[in-house]
Every structure is written in structure tokens, then in C-alpha cells.
mmCIF file of the C-alpha atoms, coordinates in Angstrom:
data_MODEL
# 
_entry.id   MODEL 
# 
loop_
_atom_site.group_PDB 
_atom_site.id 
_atom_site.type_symbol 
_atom_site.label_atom_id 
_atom_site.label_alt_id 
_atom_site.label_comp_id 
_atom_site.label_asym_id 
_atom_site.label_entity_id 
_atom_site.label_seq_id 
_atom_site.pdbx_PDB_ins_code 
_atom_site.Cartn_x 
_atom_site.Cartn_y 
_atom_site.Cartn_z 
_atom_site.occupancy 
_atom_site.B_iso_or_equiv 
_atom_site.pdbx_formal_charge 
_atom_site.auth_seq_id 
_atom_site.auth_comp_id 
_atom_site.auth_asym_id 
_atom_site.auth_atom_id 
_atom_site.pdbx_PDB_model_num 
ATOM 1   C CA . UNK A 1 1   ? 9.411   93.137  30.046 1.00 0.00 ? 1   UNK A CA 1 
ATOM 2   C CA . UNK A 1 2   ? 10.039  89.894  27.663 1.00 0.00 ? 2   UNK A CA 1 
ATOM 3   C CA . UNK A 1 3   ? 14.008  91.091  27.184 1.00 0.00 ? 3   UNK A CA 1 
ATOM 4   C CA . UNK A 1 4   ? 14.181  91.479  30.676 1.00 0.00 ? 4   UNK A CA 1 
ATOM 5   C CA . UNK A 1 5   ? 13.607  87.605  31.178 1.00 0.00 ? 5   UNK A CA 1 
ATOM 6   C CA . UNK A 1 6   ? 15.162  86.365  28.996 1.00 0.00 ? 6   UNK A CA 1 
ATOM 7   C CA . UNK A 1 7   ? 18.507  87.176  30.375 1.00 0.00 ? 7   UNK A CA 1 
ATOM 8   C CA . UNK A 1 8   ? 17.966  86.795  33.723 1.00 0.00 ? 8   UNK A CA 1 
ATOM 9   C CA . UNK A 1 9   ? 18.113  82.362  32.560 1.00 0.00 ? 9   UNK A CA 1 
ATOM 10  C CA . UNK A 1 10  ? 21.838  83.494  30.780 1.00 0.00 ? 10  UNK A CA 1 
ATOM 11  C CA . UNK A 1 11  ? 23.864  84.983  33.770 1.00 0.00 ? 11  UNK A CA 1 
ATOM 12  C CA . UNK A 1 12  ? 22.390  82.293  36.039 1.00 0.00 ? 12  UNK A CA 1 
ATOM 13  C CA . UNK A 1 13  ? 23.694  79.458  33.873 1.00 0.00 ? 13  UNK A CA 1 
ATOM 14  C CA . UNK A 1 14  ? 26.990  80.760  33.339 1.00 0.00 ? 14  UNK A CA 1 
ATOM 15  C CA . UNK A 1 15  ? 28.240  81.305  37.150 1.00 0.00 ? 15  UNK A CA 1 
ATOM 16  C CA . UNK A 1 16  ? 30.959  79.569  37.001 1.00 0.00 ? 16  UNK A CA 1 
ATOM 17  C CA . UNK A 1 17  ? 33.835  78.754  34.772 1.00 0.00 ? 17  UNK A CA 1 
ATOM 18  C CA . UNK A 1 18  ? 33.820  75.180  33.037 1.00 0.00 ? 18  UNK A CA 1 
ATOM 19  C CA . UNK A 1 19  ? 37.001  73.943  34.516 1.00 0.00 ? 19  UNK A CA 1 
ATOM 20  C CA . UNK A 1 20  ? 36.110  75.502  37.687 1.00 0.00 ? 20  UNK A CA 1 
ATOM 21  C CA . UNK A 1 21  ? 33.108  74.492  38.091 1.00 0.00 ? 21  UNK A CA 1 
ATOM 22  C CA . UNK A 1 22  ? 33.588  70.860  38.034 1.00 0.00 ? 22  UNK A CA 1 
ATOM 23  C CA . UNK A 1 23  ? 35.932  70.969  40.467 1.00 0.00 ? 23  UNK A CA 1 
ATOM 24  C CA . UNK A 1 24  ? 33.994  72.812  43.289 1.00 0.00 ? 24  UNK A CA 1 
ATOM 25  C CA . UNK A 1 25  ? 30.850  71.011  42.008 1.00 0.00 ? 25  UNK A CA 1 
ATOM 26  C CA . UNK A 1 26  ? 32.134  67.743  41.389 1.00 0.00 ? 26  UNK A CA 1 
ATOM 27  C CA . UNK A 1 27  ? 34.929  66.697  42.585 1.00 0.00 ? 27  UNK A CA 1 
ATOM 28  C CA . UNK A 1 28  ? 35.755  68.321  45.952 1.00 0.00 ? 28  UNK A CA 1 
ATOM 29  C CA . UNK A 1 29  ? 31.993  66.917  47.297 1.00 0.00 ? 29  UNK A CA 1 
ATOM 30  C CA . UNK A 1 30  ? 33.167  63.293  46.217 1.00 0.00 ? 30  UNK A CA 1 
ATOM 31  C CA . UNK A 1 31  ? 36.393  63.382  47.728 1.00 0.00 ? 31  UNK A CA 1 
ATOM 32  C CA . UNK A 1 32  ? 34.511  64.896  51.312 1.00 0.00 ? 32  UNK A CA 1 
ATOM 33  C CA . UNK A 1 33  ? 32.098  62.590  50.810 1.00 0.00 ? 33  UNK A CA 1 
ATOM 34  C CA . UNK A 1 34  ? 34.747  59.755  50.862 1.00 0.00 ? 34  UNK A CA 1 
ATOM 35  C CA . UNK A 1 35  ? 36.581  61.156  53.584 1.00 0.00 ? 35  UNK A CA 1 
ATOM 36  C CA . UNK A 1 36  ? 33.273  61.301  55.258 1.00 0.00 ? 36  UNK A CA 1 
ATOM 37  C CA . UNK A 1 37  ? 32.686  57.525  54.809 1.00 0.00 ? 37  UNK A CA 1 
ATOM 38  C CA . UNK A 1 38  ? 35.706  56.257  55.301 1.00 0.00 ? 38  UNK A CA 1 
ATOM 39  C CA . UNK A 1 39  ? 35.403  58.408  58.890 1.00 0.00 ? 39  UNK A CA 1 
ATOM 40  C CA . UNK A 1 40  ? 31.986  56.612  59.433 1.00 0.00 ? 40  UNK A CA 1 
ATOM 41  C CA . UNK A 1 41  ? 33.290  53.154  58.698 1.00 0.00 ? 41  UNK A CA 1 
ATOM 42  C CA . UNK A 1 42  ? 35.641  53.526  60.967 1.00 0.00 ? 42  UNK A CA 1 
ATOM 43  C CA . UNK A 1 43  ? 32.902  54.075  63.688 1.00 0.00 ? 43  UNK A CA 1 
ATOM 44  C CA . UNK A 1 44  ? 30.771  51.822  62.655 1.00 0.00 ? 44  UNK A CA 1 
ATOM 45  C CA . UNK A 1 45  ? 30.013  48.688  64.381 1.00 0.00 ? 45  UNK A CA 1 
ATOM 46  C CA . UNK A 1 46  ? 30.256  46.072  62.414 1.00 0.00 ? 46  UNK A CA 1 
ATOM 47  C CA . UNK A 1 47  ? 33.773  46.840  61.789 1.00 0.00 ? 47  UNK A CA 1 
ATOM 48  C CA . UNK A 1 48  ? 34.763  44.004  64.163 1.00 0.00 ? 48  UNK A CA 1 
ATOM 49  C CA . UNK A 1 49  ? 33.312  41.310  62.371 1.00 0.00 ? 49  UNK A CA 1 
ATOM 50  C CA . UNK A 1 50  ? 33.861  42.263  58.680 1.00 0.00 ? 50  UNK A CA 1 
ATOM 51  C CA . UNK A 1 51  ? 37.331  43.974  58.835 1.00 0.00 ? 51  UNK A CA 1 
ATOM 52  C CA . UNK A 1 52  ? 38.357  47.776  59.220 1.00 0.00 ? 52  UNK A CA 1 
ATOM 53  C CA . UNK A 1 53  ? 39.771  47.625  55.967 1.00 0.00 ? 53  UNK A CA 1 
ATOM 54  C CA . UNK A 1 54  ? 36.405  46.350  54.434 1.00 0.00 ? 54  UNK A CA 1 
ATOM 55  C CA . UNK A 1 55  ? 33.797  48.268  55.949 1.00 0.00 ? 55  UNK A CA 1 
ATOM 56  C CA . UNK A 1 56  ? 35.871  51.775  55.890 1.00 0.00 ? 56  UNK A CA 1 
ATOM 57  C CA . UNK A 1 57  ? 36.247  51.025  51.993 1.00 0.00 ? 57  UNK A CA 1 
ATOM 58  C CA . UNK A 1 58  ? 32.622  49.880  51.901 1.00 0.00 ? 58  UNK A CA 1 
ATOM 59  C CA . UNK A 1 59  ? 31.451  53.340  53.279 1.00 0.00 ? 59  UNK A CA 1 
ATOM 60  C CA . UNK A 1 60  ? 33.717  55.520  51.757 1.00 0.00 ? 60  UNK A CA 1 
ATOM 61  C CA . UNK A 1 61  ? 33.225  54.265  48.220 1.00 0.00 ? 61  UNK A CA 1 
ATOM 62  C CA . UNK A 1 62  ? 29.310  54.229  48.529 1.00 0.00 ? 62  UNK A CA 1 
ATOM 63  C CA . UNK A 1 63  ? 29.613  57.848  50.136 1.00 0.00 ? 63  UNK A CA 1 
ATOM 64  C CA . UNK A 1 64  ? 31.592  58.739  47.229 1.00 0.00 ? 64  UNK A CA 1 
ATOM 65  C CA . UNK A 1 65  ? 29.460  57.144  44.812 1.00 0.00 ? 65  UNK A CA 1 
ATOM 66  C CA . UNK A 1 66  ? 26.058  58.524  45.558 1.00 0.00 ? 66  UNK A CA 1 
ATOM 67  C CA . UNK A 1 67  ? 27.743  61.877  46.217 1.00 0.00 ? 67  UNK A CA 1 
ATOM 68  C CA . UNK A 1 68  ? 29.496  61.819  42.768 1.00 0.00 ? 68  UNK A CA 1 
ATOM 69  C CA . UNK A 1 69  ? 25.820  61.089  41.310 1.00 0.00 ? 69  UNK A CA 1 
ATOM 70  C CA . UNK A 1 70  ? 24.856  64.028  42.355 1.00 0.00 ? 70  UNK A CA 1 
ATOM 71  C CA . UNK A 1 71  ? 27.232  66.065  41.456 1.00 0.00 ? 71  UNK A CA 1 
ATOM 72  C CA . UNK A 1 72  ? 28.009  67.240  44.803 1.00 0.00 ? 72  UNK A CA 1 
ATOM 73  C CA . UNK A 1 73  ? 26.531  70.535  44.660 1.00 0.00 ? 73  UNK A CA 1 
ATOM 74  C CA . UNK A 1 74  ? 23.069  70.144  45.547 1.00 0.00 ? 74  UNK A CA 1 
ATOM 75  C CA . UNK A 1 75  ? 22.192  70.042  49.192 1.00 0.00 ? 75  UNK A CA 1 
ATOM 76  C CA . UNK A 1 76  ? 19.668  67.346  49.319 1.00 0.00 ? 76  UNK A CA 1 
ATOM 77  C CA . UNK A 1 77  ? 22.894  65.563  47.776 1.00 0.00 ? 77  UNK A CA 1 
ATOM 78  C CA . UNK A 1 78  ? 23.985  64.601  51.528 1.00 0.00 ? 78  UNK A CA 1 
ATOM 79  C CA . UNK A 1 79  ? 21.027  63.383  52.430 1.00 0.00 ? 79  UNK A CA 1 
ATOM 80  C CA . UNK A 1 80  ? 21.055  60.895  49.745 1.00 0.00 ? 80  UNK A CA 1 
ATOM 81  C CA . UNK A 1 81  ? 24.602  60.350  50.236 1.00 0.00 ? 81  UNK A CA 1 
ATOM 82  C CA . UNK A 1 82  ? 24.023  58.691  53.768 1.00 0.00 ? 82  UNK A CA 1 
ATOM 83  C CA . UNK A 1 83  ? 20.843  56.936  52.959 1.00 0.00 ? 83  UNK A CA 1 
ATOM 84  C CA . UNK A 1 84  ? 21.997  55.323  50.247 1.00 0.00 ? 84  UNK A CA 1 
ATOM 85  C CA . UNK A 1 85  ? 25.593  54.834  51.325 1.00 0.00 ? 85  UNK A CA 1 
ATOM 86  C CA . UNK A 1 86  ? 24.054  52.822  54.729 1.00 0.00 ? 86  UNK A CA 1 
ATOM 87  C CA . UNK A 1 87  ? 21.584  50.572  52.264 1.00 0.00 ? 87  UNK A CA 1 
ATOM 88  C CA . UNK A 1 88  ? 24.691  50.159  49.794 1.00 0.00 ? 88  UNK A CA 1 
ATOM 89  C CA . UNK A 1 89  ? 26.809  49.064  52.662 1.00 0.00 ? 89  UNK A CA 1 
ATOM 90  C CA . UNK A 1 90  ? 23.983  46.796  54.605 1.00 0.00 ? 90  UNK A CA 1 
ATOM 91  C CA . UNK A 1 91  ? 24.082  45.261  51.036 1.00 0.00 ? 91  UNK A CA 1 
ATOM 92  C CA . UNK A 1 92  ? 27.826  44.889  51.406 1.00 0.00 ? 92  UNK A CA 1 
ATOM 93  C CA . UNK A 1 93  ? 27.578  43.425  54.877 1.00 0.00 ? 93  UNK A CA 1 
ATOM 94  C CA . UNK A 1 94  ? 24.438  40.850  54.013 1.00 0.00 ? 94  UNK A CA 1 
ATOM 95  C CA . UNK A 1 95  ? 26.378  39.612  50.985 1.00 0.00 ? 95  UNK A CA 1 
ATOM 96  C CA . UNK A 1 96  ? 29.748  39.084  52.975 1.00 0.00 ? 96  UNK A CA 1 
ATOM 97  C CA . UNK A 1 97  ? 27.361  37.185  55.501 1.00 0.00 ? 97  UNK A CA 1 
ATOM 98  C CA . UNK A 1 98  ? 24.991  35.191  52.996 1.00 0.00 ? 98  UNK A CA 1 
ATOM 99  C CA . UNK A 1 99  ? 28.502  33.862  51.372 1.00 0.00 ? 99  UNK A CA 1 
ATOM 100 C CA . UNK A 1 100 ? 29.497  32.024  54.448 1.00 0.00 ? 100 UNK A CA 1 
ATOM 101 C CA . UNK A 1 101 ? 25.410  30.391  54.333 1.00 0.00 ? 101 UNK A CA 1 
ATOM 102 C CA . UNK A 1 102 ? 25.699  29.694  50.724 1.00 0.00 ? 102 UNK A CA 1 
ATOM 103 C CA . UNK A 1 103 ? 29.074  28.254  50.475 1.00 0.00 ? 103 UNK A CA 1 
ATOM 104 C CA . UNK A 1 104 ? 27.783  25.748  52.988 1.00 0.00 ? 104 UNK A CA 1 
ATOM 105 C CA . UNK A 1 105 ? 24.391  24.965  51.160 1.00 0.00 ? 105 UNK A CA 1 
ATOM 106 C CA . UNK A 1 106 ? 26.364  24.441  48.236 1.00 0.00 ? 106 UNK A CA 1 
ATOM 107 C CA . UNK A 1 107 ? 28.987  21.873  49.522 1.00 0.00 ? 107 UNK A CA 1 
ATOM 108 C CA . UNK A 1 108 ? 25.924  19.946  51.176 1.00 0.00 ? 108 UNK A CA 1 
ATOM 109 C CA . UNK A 1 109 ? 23.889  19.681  47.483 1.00 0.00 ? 109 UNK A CA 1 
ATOM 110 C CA . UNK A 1 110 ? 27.457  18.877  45.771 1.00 0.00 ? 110 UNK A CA 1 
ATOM 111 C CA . UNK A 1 111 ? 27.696  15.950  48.501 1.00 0.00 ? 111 UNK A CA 1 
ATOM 112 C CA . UNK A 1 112 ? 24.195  14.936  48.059 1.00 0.00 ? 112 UNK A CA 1 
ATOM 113 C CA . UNK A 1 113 ? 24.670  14.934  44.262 1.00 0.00 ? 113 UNK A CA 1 
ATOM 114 C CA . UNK A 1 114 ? 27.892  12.710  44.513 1.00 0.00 ? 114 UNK A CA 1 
ATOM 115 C CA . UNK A 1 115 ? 25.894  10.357  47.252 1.00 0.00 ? 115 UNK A CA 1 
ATOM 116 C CA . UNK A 1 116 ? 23.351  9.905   44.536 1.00 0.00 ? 116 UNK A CA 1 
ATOM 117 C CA . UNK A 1 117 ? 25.379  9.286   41.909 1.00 0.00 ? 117 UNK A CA 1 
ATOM 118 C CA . UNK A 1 118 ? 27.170  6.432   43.945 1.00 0.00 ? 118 UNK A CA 1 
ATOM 119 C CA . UNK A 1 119 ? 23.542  5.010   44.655 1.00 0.00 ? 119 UNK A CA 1 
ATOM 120 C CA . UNK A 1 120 ? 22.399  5.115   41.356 1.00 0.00 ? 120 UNK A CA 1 
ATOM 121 C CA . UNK A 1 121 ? 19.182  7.427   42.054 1.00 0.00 ? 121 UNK A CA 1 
ATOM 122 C CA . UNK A 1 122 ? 20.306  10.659  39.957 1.00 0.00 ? 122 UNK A CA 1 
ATOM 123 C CA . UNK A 1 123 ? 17.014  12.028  40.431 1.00 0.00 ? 123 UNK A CA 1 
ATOM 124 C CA . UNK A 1 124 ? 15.181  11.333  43.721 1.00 0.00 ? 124 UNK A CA 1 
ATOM 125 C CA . UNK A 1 125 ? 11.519  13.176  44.344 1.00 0.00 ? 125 UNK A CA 1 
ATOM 126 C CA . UNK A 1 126 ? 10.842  14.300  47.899 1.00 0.00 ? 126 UNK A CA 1 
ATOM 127 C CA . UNK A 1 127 ? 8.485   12.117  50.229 1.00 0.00 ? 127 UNK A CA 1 
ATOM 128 C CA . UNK A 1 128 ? 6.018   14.745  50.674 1.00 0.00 ? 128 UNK A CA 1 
ATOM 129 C CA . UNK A 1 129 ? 5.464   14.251  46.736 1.00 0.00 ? 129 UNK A CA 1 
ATOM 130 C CA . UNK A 1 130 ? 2.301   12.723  45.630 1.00 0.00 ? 130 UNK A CA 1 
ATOM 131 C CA . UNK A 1 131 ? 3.668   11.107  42.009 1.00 0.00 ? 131 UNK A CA 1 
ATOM 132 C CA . UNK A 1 132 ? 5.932   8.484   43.395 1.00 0.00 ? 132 UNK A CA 1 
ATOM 133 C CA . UNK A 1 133 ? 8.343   6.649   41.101 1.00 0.00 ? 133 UNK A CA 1 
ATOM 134 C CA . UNK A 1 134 ? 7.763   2.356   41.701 1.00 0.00 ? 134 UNK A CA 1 
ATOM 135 C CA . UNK A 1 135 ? 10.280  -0.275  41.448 1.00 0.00 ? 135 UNK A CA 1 
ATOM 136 C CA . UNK A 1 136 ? 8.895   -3.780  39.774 1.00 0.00 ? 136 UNK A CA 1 
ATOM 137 C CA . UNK A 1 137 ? 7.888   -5.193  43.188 1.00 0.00 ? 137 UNK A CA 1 
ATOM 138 C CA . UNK A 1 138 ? 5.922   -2.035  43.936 1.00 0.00 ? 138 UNK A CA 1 
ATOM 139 C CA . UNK A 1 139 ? 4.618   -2.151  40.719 1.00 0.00 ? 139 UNK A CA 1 
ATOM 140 C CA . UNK A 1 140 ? 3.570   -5.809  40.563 1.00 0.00 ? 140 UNK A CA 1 
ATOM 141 C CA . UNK A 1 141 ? 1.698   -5.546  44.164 1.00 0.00 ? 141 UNK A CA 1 
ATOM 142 C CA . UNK A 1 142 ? -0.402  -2.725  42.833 1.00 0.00 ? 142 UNK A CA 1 
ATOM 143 C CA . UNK A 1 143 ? -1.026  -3.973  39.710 1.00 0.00 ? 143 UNK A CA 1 
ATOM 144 C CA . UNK A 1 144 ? -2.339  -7.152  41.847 1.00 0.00 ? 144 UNK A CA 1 
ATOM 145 C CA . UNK A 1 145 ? -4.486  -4.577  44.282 1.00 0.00 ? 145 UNK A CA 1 
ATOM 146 C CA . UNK A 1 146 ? -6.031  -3.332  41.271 1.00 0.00 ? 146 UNK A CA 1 
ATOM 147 C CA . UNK A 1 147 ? -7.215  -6.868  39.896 1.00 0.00 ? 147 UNK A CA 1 
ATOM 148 C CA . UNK A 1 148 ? -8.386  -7.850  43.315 1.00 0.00 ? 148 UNK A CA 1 
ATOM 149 C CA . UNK A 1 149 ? -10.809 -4.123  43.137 1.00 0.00 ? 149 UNK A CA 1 
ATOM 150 C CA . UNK A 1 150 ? -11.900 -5.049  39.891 1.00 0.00 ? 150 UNK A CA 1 
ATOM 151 C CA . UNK A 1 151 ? -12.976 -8.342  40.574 1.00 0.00 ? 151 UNK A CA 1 
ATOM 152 C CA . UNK A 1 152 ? -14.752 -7.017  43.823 1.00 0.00 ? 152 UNK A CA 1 
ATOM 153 C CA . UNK A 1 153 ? -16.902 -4.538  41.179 1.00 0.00 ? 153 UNK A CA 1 
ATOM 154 C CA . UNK A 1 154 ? -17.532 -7.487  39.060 1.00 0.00 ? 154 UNK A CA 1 
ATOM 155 C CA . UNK A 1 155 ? -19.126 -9.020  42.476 1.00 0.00 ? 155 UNK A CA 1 
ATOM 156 C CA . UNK A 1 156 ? -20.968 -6.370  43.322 1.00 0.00 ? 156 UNK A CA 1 
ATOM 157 C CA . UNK A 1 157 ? -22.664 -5.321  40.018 1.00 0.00 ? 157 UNK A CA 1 
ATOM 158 C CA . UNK A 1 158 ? -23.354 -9.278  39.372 1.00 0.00 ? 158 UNK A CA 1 
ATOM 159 C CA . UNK A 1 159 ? -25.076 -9.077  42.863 1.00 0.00 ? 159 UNK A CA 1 
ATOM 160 C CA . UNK A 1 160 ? -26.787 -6.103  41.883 1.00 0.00 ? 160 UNK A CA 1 
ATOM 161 C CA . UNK A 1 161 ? -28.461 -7.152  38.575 1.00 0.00 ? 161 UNK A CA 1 
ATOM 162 C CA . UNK A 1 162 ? -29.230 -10.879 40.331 1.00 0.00 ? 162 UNK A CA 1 
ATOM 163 C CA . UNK A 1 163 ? -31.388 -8.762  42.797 1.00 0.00 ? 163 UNK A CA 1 
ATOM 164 C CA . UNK A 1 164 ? -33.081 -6.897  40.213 1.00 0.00 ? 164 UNK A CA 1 
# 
């Protein structure tokens, strides 16, 4: 009973040939699976806006990538294939679209930096900020506010002790 299984595990290993087997297991499911994204990109909607070229490349190269993981011969290997080839390509699509956003948040914080540089304030804190930076007249006027409240406590503690 113990010989028997133990080579049941050898002729299930060895079913196919090595150069075979990467072919039929590897490589043929890649090459679908690329044919099979580059047919979805060229469906797809957003093919419009980003380019046929793009998004058919976009799709076929994630198909083929995740399929290629996977080593194309296991069935849940198409499943995986499509999920992640739509989240690789929505990453594809949001990145094309965020570069357009950030290229213009960029050119307005390299024109604020040059506007600042020209004014002389390299480093400028918000107005919501509750540390504020004072020039000398803002500093003189509350050094003088200050004075003027001490002198009031003097008052009222020398008015304090005279009634007791």
C-alpha cells in the first residue's frame, strides 16, 4: 500500500516534456492573454480620450502580465488575469489623468516660489497659522501693549493691598 503511493506523486509530475511544457503552459496563455487584451482595449471606452494605441497596449500588456504570472495553465489564472489587468489599467488611466492635475499644481508652486523670491518673503506661513512672524512696527506696538497690561496689574494689585 506505501509503494503504491509513492508513485502515483512521480507520473503526475512528469506529464509533460520540459520544452513542451513551457510552451503550452507558459507561453501560448501569455500570448492569448495579450491578444485577449489588446481585443478588450480596443472595446473599451476610454479609448477616446487616452488613445487606441495607449489603452490597447495598456490592456494587452497587463493581460499578458498577470497571465504570464501564472503560468497560464491554471484556470483561476483568467480570472486573475482580468481583475488585475482592469485595476492595472485604471492605474494606467488615473496616472495619465493625475499628470495633466499635477503638471499644473506644479507650474503654479514654481510661480509662487519665483513671486516670493522677487518679494523677498522666501518663506511665508499661511494666515490660518497661529505663530505669526512680526516686522519691527508690529513688534514695537506689542511690545508697547504689553507695558500698558503690566502697568494695569501694577494698578490693580496696588489697589488691592491699599484695601486690605
Amino acid at each position: 500500500m506505501g509503494a503504491e503511493n509513492q508513485e502515483a506523486p512521480e507520473r503526475e509530475l512528469n506529464t509533460f516534456p520540459p520544452s513542451n511544457g513551457r510552451k503550452n503552459r507558459i507561453l501560448i496563455p501569455t500570448l492569448l492573454a495579450g491578444v485577449a487584451g489588446a481585443g478588450t482595449g480596443l472595446i473599451s471606452k476610454h479609448r477616446k480620450s487616452l488613445g487606441l494605441a495607449n489603452i490597447t497596449a495598456s490592456y494587452a500588456a497587463n493581460f499578458a502580465i498577470v497571465a504570464g504570472c501564472y503560468c497560464g495553465g491554471q484556470l483561476g489564472a483568467v480570472r486573475y488575469s482580468v481583475i488585475f489587468a482592469a485595476v492595472g489599467t485604471t492605474i494606467d488611466y488615473a496616472t495619465l489623468k493625475a499628470k495633466d492635475f499635477l503638471g499644473d499644481q506644479t507650474k503654479i508652486i514654481r510661480e509662487d516660489h519665483e513671486n516670493s523670491k522677487k518679494n523677498g518673503n522666501w518663506f511665508r506661513l499661511p494666515e490660518w497659522f497661529p505663530i505669526r512672524i512680526l516686522d519691527e512696527e508690529a513688534l514695537a506696538r506689542k511690545r508697547a501693549e504689553e507695558e500698558e497690561f503690566l502697568a494695569q496689574r501694577a494698578r490693580i494689585r496696588n489697589l488691592r493691598e491699599e484695601k486690605s
